[in-house]
N, C-alpha and C positions, 0 to 999 in steps of 0.2 A: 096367570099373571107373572109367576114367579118363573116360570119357564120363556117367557118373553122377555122379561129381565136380565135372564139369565142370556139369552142369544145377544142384545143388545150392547153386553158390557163384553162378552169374547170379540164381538165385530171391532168393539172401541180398540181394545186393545191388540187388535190384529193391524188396524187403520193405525195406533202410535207406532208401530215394530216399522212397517211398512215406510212413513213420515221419516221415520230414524235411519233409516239404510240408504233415502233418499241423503236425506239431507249429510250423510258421513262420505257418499259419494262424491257428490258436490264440493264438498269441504274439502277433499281429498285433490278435485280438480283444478280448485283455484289455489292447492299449495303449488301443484305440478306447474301448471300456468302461469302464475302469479309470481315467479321470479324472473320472466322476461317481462312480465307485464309490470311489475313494480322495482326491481334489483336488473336492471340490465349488464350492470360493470361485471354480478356474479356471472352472469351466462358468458360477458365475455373471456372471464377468465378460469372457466372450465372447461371452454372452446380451445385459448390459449393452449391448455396444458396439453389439452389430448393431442394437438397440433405438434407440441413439443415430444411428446412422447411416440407419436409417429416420427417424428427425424431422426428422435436417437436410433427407433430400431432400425431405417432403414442406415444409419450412419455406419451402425454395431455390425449390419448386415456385410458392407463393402471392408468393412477389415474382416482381414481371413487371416491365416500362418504363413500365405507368401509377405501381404504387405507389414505384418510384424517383424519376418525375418528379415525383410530389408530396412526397417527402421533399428532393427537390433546391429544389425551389423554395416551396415553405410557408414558410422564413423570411424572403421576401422580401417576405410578406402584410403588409399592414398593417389593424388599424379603424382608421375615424374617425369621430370622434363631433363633432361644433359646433353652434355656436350662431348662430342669426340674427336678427334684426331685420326682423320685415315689419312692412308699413303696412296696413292696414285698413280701408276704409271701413264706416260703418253701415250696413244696408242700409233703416231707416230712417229715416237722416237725413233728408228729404224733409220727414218729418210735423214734425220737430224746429228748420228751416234757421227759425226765425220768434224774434227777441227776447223776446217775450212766451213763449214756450217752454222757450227756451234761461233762463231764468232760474229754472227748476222742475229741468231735466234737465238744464243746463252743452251744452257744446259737441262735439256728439255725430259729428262730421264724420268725418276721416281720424283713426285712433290706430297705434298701436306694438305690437304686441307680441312678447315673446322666445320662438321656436320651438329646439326642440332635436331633430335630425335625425341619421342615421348611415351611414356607407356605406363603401365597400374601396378599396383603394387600393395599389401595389406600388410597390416603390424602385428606380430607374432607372439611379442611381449609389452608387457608396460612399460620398462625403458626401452623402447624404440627400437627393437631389430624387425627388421623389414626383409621380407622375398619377393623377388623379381625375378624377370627371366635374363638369363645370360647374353642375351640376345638387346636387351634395354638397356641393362645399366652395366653390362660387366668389362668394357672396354671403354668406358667413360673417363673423361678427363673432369668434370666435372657435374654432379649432380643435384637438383634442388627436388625437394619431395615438398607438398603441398598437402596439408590435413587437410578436415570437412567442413574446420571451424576456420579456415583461412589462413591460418598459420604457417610458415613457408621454414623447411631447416636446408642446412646442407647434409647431404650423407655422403659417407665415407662406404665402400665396399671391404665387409670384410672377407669374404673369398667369394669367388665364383667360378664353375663348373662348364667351361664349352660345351663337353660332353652330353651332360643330361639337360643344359639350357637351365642353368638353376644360381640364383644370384643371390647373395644375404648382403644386404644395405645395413648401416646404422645411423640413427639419428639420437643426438644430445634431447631428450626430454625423461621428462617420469610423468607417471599414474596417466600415462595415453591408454585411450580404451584399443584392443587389440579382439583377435576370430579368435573362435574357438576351432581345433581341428577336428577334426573326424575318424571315420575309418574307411578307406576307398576298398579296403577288401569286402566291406558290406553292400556296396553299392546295388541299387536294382534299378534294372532293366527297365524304363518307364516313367522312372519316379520323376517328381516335379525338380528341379533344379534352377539356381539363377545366377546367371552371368552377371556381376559389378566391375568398373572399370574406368577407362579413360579417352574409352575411344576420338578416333580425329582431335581429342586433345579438348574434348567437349567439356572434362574436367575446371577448365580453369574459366569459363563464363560464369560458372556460381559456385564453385569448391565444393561440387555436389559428383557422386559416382552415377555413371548410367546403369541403366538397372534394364535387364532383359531375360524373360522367362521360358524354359521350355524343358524337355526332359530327355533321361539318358538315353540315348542313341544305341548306343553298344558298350563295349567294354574288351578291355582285352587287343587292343587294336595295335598294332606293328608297322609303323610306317619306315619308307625310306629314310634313308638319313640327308640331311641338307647341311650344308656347310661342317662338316664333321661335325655333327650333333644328331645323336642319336634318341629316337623319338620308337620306346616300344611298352607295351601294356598300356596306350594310352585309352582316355574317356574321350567318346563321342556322342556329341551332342548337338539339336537342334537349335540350344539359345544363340541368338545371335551375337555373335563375335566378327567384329571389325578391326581396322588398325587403330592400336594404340589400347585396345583391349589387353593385349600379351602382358602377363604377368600378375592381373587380377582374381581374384579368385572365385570358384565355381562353389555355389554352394548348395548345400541341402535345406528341403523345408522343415527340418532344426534349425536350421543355421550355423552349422559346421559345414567346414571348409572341409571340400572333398576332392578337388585338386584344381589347379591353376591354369588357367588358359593361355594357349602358347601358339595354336598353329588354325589357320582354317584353309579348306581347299576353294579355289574357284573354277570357275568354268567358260570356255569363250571369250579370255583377254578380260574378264569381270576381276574387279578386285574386292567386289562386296564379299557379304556371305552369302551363301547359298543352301544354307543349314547345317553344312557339316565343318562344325568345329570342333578341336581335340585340346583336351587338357593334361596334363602331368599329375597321375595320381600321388595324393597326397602323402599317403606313405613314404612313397618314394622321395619328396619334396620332403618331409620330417628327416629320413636318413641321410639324407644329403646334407642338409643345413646343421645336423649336429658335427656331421666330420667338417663343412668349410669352419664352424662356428669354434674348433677346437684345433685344427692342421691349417686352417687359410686354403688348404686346398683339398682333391680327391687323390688317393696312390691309387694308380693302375702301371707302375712299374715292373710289370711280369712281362714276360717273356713265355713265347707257347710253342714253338719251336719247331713247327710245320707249314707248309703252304696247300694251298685247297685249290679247286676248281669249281664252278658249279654245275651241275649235274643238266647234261641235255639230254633230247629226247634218243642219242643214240649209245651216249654212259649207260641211260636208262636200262634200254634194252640188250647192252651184253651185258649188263648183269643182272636181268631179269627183274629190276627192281618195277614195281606196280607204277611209279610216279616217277616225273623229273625233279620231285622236290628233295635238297639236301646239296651236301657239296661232299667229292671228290678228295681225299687226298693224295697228293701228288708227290710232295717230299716231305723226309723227317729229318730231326737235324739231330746229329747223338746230343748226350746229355742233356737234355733240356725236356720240360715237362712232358710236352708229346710222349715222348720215347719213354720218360720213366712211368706214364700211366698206363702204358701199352699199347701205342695208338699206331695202326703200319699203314703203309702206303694203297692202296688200294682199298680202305677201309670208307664206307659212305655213311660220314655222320651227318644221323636225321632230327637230336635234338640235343640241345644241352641246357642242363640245370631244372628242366620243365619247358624251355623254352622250344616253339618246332623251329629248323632251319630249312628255310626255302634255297639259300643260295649263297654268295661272300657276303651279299652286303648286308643280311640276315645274322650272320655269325659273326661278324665285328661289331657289329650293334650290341648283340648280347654278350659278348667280351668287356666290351666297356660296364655291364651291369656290375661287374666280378671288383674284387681287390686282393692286392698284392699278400697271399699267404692261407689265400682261400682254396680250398679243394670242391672242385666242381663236380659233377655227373655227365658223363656222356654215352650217350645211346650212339651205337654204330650199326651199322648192316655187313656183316662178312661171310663172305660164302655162301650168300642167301639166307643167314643168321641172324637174330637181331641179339648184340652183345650192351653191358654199360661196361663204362670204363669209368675210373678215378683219375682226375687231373689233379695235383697240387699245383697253382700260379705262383711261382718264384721268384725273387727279382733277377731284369738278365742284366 
């Protein structure tokens, strides 16, 4: 009996344990349940959040360090829009240079006329000094620079450089946000870079800079010279550069200004880009703008005291030289740097300063880099020799 008692009260309380795990389940189901089914506003507004919390991340996701450095540095864009004054000749003056003519059609010769041009430009400083290229604003009769926030000044140039195409603007303001520069001797091969600007003058639809991304091409680059402006160690690159780009600046994904964009090549009468555009490393743009920023101008007042030829393929071969590359001297002229660094006639210089020399136009290029009291390096070929020589640039 007491053993039958005894099974009966384990079953009971096996059947309550069992009742209780039912019923905490259950309880457990209609907490789960029971706030769409009773609370719908809470479900909508846990739905909400997650919903919100998916945008941010994919928001968070589309900003990277290009689109940061271009909201960091866009206000330091500038347009510039000005005004010039070229001269003209007829081109058939010729028919007309005769009094009995000139008295039917006036005097047809050299005339004036006012061109209106546009191009980029960034601010350097807080009170408002501005780089451009030589080529935009440095023959300007009148200039108007145009901020990001709409604001329009005049500037004044305070020197500019034909030579290296290098232009310093000023504008009357303070506490203007201005780039930070960089260092173009660090530059790498690849890296991401971005083109801001003005191009076709796109600038002044909404006081906004265009923004175009792509990465460094090359480096180290020597171009021809165009209009006596000499274009060497320049950056090349695939951002796209159009007109009215010239003078904005290339920048790194810091955002440092690593040099200014000046030149692109085309192909088949195209005047677009074609990916190959070149900029003025910055460096060289910092050393420039300190001497317009303190002389108004560059000294290259030396005198060098030789004439050259450039090296063909039959120089080459009587003097057994491996290449056509380099130039020829031809005469020396007493007293004058040549002569006193040792430089003779016959002598084939293949580089100077670090620079190679392919030919003249190669070696007045690199002249213009020099200033007046500077002693240069020159490597020659003599006698199937390779010698350096020491120039000091004098004034003549």
């Amino acid at each position: 009996m007491i053993r039958q008692k005894y099974f009966i009260t384990i079953g009971f309380i096996i059947a309550l344990l069992i009742a209780a795990i039912f019923i905490s389940a259950k309880l457990n189901l209609i907490s789960v349940s029971g706030i769409s089914e009773k609370d719908p506003n809470i479900a909508l507004a846990q739905f909400q959040n997650q919903k919100d919390k998916n945008n941010d991340e994919i928001t968070n996701s589309r900003r990277n360090i290009i689109t940061e450095t271009v909201k960091n540095v866009s206000p330091s864009i500038v347009g510039i829009n000005v005004i010039e004054i070229r001269e003209y000749k007829d081109p058939f003056f010729s028919f007309f240079d005769d009094p009995f003519f000139q008295r039917f059609f006036g005097n047809r010769g050299t005339y004036s006329q006012e061109v209106k041009g546009l191009g980029s430009g960034y601010i350097i400083s807080s009170d408002g000094y501005i780089v451009t290229n030589d080529h935009v604003a440095g023959n300007a009769t009148k200039i108007t620079v145009t901020l990001t926030d709409g604001r329009s000044f005049d500037a004044k140039v305070i020197g500019s450089d034909n030579a290296s195409d290098i232009c310093l603007l000023k504008i009357d303001g303070n506490d203007l946000p201005y780039v930070s520069l960089g260092n173009s001797d660090e530059i790498i091969i690849g890296e991401w870079v971005i083109a801001l600007g003005n191009p076709f003058g796109l600038f002044d639809l909404n006081d906004k800079p265009t923004v175009t991304v792509g990465v460094i091409s090359a480096t180290g680059m020597n171009l021809d010279a165009i209009n006596n402006r000499y274009y060497l160690n320049m950056i090349q690159t695939d951002a796209s550069i159009n007109g009215g780009n010239s003078g904005g600046p290339l920048v790194n994904s810091e955002g440092q200004v690593i040099g200014m964009n000046t030149l692109i090549f085309t192909a088949g009468g195209n005047n677009g880009n074609i990916g190959l555009g070149f900029a003025i490393p910055i460096n060289k743009v910092r050393r420039i703008v300190e001497e317009l920023k303190e002389e108004g101008s560059i000294d290259r007042n030396f005198e060098i005291g030789m004439r050259i030829q450039t090296i063909d393929e039959g120089i080459a071969k009587y003097y057994h030289l491996q290449s056509a590359k380099g130039v020829i001297v031809t005469k020396i002229y007493p007293n004058t740097p040549a002569e006193r660094g040792g430089i003779e006639v016959g002598d084939i210089i293949v580089e100077v300063e670090g620079f190679k020399i392919n030919n003249e136009n190669s070696i007045f290029s690199v002249f213009h880099e020099f200033r007046t009291g500077q002693t240069v390096t020159i490597k020659i070929i003599r006698d199937e020799k390779e010698l350096t020589k020491q120039m000091k640039l004098v004034k003549g």
